[in-house]
N, CA and C atoms as an extended XYZ file, in Angstrom:
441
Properties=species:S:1:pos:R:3:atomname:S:1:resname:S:1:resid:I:1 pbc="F F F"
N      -147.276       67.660     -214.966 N   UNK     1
C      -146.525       66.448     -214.690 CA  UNK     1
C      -146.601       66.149     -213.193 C   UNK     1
N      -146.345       64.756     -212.946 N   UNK     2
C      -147.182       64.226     -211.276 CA  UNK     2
C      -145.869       64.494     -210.999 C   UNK     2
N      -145.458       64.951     -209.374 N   UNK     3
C      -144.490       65.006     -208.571 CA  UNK     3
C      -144.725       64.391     -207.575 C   UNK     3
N      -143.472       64.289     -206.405 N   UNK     4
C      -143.407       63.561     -205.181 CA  UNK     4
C      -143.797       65.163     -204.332 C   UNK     4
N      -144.431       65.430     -203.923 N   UNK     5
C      -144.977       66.361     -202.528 CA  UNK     5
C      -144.772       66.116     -201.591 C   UNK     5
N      -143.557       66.834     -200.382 N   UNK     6
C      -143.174       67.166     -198.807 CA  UNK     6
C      -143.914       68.010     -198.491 C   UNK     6
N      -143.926       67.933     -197.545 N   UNK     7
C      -144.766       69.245     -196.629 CA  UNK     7
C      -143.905       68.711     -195.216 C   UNK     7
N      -143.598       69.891     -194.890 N   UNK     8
C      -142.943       70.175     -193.451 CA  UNK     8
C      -143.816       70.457     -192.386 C   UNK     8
N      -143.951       69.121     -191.387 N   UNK     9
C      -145.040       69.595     -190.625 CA  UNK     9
C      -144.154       69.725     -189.089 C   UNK     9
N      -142.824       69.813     -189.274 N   UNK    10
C      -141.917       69.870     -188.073 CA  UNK    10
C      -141.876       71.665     -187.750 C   UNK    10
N      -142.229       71.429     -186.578 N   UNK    11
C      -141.728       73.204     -185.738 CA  UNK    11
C      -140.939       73.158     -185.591 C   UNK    11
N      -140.072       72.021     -184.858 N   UNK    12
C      -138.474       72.815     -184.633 CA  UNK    12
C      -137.139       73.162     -185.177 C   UNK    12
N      -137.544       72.463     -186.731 N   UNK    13
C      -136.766       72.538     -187.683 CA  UNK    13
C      -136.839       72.546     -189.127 C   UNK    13
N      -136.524       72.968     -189.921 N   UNK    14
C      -137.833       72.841     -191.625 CA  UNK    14
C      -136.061       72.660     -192.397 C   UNK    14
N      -135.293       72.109     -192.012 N   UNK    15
C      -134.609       70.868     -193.065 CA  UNK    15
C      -135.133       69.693     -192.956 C   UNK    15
N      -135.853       69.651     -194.306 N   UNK    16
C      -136.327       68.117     -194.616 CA  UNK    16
C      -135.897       67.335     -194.924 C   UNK    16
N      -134.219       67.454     -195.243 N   UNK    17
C      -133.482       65.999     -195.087 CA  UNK    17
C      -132.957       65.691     -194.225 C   UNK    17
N      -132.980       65.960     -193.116 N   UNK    18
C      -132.134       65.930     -191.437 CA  UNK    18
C      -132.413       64.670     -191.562 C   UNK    18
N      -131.400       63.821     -191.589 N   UNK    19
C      -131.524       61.817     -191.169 CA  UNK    19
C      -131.999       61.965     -189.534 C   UNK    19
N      -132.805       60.960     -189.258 N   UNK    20
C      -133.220       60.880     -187.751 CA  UNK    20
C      -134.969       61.331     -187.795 C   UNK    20
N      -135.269       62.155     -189.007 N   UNK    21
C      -136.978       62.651     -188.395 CA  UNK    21
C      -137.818       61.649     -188.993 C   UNK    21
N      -138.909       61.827     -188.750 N   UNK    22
C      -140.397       60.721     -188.938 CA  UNK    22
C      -140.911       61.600     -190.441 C   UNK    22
N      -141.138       60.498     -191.339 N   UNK    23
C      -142.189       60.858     -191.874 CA  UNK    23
C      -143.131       60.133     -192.583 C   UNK    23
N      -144.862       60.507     -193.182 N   UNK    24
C      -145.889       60.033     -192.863 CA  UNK    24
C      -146.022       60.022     -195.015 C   UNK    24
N      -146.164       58.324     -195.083 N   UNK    25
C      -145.829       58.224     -196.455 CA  UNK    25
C      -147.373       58.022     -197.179 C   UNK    25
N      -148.207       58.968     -198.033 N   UNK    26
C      -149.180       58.862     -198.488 CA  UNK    26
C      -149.178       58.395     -200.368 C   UNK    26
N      -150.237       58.027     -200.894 N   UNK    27
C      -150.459       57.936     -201.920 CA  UNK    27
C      -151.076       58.934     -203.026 C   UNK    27
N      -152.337       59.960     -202.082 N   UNK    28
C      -152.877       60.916     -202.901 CA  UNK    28
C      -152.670       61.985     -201.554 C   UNK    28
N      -153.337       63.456     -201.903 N   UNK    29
C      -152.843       64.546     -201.489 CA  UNK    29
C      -154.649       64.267     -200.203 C   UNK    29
N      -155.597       64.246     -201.115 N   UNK    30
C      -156.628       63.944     -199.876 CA  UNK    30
C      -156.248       63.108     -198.523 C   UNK    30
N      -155.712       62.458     -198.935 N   UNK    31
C      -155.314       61.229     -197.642 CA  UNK    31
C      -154.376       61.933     -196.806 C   UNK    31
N      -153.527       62.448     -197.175 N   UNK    32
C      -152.576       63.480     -196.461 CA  UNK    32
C      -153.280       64.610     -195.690 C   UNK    32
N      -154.013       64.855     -196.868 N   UNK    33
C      -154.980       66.004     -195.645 CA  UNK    33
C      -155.823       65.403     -194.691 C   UNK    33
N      -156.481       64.295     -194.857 N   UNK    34
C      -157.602       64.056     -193.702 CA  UNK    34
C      -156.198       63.584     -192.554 C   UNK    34
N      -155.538       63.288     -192.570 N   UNK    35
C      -154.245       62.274     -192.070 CA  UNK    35
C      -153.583       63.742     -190.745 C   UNK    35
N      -153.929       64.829     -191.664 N   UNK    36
C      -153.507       66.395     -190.980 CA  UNK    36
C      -154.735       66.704     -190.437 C   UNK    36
N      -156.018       66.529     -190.148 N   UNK    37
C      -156.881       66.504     -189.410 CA  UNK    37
C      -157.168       66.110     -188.246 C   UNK    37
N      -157.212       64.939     -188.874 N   UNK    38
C      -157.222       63.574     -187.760 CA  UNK    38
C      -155.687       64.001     -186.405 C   UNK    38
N      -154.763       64.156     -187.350 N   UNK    39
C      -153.453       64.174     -186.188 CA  UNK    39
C      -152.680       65.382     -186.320 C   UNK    39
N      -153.455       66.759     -185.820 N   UNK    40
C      -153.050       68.072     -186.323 CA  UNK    40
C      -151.831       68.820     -185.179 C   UNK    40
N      -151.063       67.437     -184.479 N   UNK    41
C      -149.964       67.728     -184.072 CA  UNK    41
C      -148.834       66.968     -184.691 C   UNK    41
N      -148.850       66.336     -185.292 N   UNK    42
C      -147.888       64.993     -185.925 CA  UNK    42
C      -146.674       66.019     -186.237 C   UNK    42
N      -145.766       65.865     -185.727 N   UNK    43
C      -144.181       66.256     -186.103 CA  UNK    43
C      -143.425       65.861     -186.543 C   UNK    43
N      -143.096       66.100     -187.891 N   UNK    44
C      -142.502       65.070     -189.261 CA  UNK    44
C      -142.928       65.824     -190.691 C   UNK    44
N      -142.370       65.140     -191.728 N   UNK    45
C      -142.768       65.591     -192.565 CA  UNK    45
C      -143.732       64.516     -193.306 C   UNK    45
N      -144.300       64.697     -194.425 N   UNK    46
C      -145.404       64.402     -194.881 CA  UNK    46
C      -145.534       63.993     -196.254 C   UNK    46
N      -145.119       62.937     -197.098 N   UNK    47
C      -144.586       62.749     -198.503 CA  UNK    47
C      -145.762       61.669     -199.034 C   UNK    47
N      -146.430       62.795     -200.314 N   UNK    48
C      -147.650       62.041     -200.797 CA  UNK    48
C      -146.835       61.984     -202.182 C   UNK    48
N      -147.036       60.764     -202.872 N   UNK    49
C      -146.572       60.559     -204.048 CA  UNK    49
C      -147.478       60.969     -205.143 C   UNK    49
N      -148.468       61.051     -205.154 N   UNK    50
C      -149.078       61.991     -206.169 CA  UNK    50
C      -149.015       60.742     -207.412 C   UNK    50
N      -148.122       59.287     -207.175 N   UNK    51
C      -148.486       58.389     -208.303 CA  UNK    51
C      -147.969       57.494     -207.909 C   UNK    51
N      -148.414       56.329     -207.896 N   UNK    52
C      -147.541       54.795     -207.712 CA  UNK    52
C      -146.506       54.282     -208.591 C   UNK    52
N      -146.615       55.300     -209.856 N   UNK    53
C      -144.993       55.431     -210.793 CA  UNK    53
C      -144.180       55.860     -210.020 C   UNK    53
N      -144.305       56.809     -209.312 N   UNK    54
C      -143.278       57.585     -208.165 CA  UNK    54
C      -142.623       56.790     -207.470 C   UNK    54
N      -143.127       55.160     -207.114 N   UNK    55
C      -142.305       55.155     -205.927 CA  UNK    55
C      -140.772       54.740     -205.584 C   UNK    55
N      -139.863       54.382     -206.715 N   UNK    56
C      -138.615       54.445     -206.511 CA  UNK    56
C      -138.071       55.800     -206.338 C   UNK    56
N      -138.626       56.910     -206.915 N   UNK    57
C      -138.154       58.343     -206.516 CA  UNK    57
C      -138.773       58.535     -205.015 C   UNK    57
N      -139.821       58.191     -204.464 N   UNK    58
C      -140.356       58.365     -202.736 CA  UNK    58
C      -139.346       57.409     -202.033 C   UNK    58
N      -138.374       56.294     -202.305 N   UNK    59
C      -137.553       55.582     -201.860 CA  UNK    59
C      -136.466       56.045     -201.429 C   UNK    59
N      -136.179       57.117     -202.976 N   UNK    60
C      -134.824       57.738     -202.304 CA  UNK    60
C      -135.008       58.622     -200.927 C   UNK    60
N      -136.514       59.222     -201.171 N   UNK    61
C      -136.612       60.683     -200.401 CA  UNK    61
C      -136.586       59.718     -198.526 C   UNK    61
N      -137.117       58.541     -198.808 N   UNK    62
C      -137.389       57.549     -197.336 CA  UNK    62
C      -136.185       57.108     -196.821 C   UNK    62
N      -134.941       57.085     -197.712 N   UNK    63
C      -133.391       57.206     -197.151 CA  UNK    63
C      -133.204       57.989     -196.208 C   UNK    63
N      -133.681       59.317     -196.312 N   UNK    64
C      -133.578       60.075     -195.358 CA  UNK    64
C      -133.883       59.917     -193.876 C   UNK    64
N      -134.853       59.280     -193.682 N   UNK    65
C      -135.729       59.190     -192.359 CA  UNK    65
C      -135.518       57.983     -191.651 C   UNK    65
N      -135.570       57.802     -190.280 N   UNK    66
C      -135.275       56.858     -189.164 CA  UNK    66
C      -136.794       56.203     -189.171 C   UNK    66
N      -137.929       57.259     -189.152 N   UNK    67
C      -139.020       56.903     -188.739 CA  UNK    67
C      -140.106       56.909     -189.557 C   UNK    67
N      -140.562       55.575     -190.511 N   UNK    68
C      -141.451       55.865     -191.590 CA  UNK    68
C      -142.508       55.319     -191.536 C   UNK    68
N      -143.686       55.650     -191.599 N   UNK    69
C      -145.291       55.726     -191.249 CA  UNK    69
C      -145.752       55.815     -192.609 C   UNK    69
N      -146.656       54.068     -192.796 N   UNK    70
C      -147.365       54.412     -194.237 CA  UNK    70
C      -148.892       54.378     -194.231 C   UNK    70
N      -149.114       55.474     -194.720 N   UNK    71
C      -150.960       55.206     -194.593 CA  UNK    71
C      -151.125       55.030     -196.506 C   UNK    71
N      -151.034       53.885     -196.725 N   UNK    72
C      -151.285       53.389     -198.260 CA  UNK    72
C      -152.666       53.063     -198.480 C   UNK    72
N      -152.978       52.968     -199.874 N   UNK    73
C      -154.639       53.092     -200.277 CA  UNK    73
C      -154.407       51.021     -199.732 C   UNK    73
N      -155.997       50.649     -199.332 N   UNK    74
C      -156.016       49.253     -199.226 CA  UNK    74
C      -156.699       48.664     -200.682 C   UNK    74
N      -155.793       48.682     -201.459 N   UNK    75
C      -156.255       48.162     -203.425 CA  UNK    75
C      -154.838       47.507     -203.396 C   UNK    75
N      -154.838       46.881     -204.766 N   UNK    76
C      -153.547       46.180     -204.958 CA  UNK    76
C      -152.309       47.139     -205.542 C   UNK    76
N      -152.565       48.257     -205.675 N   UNK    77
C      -151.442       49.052     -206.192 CA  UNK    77
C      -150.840       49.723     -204.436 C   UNK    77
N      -151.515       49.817     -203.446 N   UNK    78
C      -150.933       50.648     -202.285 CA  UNK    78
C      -150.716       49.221     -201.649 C   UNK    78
N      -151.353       48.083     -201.656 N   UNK    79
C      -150.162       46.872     -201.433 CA  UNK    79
C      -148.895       46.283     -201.784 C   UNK    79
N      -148.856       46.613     -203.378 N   UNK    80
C      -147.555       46.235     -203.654 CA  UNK    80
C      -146.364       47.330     -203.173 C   UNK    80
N      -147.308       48.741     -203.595 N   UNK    81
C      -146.240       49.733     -202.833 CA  UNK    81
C      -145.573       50.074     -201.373 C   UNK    81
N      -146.650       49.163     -200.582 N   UNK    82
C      -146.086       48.973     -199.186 CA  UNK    82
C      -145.291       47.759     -198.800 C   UNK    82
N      -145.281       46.403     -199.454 N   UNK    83
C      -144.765       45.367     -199.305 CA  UNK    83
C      -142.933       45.816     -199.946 C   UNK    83
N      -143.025       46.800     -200.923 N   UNK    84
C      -142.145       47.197     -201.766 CA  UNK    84
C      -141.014       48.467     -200.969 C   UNK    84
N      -141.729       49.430     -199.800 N   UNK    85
C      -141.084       50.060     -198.871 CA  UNK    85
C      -140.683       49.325     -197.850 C   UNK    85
N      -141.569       48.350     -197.410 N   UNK    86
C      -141.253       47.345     -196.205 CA  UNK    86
C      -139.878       46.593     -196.729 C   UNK    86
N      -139.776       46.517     -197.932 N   UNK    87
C      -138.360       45.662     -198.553 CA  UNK    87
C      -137.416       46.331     -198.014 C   UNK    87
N      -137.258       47.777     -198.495 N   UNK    88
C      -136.286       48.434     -198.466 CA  UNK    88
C      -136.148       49.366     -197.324 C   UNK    88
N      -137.436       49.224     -196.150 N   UNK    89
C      -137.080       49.582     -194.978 CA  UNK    89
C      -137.648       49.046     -193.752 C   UNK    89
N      -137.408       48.124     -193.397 N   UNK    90
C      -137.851       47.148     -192.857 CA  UNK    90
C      -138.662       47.633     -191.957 C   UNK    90
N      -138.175       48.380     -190.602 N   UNK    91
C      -138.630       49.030     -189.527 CA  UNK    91
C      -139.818       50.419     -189.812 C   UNK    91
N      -140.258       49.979     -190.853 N   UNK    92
C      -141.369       50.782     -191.224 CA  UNK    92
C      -142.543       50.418     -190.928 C   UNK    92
N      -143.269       51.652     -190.333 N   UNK    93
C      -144.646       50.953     -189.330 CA  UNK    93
C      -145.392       51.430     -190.522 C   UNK    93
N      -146.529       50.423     -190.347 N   UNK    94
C      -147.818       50.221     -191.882 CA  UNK    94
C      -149.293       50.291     -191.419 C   UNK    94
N      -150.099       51.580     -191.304 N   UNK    95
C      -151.117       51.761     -190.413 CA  UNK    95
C      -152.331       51.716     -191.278 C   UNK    95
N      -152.492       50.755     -192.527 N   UNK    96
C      -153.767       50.749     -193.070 CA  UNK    96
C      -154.437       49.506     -192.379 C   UNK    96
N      -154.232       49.418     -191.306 N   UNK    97
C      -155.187       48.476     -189.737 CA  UNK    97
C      -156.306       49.341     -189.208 C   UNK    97
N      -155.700       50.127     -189.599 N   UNK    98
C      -157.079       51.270     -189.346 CA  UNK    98
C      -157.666       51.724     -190.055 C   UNK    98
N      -157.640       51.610     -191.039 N   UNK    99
C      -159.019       51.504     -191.805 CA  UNK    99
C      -158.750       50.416     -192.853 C   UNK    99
N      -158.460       49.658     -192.100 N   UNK   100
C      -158.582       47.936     -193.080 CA  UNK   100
C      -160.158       47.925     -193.847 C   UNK   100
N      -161.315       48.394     -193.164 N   UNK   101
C      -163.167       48.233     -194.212 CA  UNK   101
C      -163.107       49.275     -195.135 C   UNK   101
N      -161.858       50.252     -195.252 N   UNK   102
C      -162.158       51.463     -196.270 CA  UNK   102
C      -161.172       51.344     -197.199 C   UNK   102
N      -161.369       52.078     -198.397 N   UNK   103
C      -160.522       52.201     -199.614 CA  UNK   103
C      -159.368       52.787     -199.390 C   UNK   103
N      -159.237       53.610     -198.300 N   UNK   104
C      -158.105       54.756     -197.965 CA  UNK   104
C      -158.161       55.792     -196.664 C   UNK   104
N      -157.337       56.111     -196.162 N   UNK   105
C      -157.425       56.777     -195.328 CA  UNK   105
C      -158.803       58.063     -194.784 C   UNK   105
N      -159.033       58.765     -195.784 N   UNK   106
C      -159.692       59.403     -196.445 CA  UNK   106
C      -161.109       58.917     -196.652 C   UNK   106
N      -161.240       57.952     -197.024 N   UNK   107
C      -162.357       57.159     -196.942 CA  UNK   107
C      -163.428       56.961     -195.291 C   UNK   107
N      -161.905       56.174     -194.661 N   UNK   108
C      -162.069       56.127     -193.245 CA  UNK   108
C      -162.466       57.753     -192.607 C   UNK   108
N      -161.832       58.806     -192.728 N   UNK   109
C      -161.905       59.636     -191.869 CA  UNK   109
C      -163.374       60.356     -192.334 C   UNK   109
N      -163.772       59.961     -193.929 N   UNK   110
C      -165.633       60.949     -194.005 CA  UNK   110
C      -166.318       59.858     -193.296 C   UNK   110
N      -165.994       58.239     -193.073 N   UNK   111
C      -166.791       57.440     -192.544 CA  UNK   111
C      -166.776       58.333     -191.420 C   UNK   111
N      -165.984       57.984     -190.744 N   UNK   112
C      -166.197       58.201     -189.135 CA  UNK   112
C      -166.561       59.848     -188.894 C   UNK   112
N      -166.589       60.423     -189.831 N   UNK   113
C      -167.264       62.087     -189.438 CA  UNK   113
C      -168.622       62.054     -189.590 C   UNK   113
N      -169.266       61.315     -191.086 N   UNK   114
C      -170.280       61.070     -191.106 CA  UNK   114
C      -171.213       60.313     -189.717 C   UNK   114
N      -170.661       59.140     -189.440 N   UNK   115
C      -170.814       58.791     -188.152 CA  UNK   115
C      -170.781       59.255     -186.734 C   UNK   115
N      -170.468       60.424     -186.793 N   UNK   116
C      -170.162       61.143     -185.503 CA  UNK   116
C      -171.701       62.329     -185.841 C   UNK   116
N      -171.356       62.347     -186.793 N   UNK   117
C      -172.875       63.393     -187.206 CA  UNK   117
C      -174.071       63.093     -186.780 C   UNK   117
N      -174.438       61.660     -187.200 N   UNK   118
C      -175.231       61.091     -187.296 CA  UNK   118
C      -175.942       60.888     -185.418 C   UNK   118
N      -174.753       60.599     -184.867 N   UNK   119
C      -174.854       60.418     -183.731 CA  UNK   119
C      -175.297       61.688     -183.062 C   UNK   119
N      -174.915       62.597     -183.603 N   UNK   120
C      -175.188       63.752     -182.588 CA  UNK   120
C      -176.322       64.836     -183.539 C   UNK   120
N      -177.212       64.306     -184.238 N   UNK   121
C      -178.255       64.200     -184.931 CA  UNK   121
C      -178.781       63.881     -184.366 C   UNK   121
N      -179.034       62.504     -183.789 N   UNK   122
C      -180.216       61.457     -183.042 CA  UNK   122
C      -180.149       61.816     -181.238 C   UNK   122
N      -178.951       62.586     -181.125 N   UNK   123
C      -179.066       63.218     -179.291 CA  UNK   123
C      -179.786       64.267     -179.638 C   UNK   123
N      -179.435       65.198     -180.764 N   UNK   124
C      -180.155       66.720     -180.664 CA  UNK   124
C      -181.511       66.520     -181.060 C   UNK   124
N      -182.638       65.571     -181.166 N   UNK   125
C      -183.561       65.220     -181.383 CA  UNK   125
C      -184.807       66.225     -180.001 C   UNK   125
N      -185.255       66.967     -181.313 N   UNK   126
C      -186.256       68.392     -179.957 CA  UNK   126
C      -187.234       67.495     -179.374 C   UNK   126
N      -187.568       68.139     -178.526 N   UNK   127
C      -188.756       67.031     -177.963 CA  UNK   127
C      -189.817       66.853     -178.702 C   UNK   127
N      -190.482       67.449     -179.466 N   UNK   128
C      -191.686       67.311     -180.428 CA  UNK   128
C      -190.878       66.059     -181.332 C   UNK   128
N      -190.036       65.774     -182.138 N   UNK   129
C      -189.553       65.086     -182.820 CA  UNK   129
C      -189.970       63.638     -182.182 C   UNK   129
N      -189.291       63.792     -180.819 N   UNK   130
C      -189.124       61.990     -179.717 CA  UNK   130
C      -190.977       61.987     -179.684 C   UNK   130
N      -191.408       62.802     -179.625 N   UNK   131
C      -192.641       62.913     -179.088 CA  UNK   131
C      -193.762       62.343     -180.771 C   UNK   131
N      -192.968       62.706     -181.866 N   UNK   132
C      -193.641       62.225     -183.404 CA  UNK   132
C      -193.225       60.786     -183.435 C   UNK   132
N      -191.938       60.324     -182.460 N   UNK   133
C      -191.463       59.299     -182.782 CA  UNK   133
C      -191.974       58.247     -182.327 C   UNK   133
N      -192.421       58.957     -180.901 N   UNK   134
C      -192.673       57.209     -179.783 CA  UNK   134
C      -194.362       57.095     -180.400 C   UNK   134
N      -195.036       58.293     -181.167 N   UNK   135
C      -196.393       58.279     -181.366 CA  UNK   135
C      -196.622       56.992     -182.811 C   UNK   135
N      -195.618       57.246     -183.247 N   UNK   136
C      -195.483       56.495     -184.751 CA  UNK   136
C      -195.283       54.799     -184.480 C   UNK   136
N      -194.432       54.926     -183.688 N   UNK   137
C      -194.206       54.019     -182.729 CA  UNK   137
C      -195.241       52.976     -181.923 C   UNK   137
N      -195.877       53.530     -181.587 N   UNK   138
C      -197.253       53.166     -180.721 CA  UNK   138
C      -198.078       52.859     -181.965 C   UNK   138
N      -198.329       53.657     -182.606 N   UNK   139
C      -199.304       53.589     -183.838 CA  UNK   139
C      -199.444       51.937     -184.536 C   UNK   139
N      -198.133       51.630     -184.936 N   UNK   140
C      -197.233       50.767     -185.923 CA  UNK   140
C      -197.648       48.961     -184.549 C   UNK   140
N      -197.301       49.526     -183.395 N   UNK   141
C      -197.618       48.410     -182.616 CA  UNK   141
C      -199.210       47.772     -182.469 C   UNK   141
N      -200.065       49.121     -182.470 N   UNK   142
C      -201.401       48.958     -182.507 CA  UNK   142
C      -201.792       48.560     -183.419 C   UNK   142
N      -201.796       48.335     -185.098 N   UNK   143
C      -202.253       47.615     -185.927 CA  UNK   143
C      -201.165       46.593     -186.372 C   UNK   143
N      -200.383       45.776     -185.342 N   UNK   144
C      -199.740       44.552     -185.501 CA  UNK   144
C      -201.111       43.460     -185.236 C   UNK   144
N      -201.018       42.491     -186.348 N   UNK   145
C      -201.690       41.464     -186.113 CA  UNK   145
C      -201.001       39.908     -184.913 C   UNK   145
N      -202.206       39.743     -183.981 N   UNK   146
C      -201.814       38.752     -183.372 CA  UNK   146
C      -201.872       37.439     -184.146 C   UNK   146
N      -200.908       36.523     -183.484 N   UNK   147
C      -200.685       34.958     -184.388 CA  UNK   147
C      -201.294       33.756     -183.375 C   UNK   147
């Protein structure tokens, strides 16, 4: 059976209903983890709903908190569920601006790893490689036809 999932990512205190702390409102448990990657100091706790049936039970648990951070999937079910927390807590900051071109948080964070790879793929390039490259290169220019 699907549950609502906390995770305590606070050091200085591990009561997770203390009114006053931040916490970081997800949809699936992947997104939560890349979310703990990406920001592997974030101090707060961490509430993935594990289902978009959940979210009047994630409502009550968001009573608790002063400071609520939603990284929701960008589909029409993590829209209605954020337009639907924004109801009931107004001062809730909504960070799928950052990865507004991806499906989800998660999405965003293999983009941009993949992309960082890639990049440092094409620097570590040995010299024989640059040296197959600029030759292929040259090659490809030499049997261009003039117009």
């Amino acid at each position: 059976k699907k549950d609502i999932s906390i995770l305590n990512l606070n050091n200085q205190n591990h009561n997770q209903n203390e009114t006053g702390k931040r916490i970081a409102v997800f949809e699936g448990f992947t997104d939560a983890l890349s979310f703990v990657e990406m920001k592997p100091i974030f101090n707060g706790n961490l509430l993935v709903m594990n289902s978009i049936s959940l979210l009047n039970r994630a409502k009550e648990y968001l009573k608790n908190y002063s400071e609520i951070h939603l990284f929701l999937d960008n589909d029409k079910a993590g829209e209605f569920c954020k337009n639907e927390i924004l109801k009931s807590f107004p001062k809730t900051k909504n960070h799928s601006e950052i990865y507004a071109l991806h499906k989800d948080l998660n999405d965003y964070f293999i983009f941009r790893n993949n992309t960082k790879i890639e990049k440092q793929q094409q620097v570590e390039l040995n010299p024989k490689q640059e040296q197959e490259e600029s030759e292929i290169n040259q090659a490809h220019q030499t049997y261009r036809r003039k117009r």
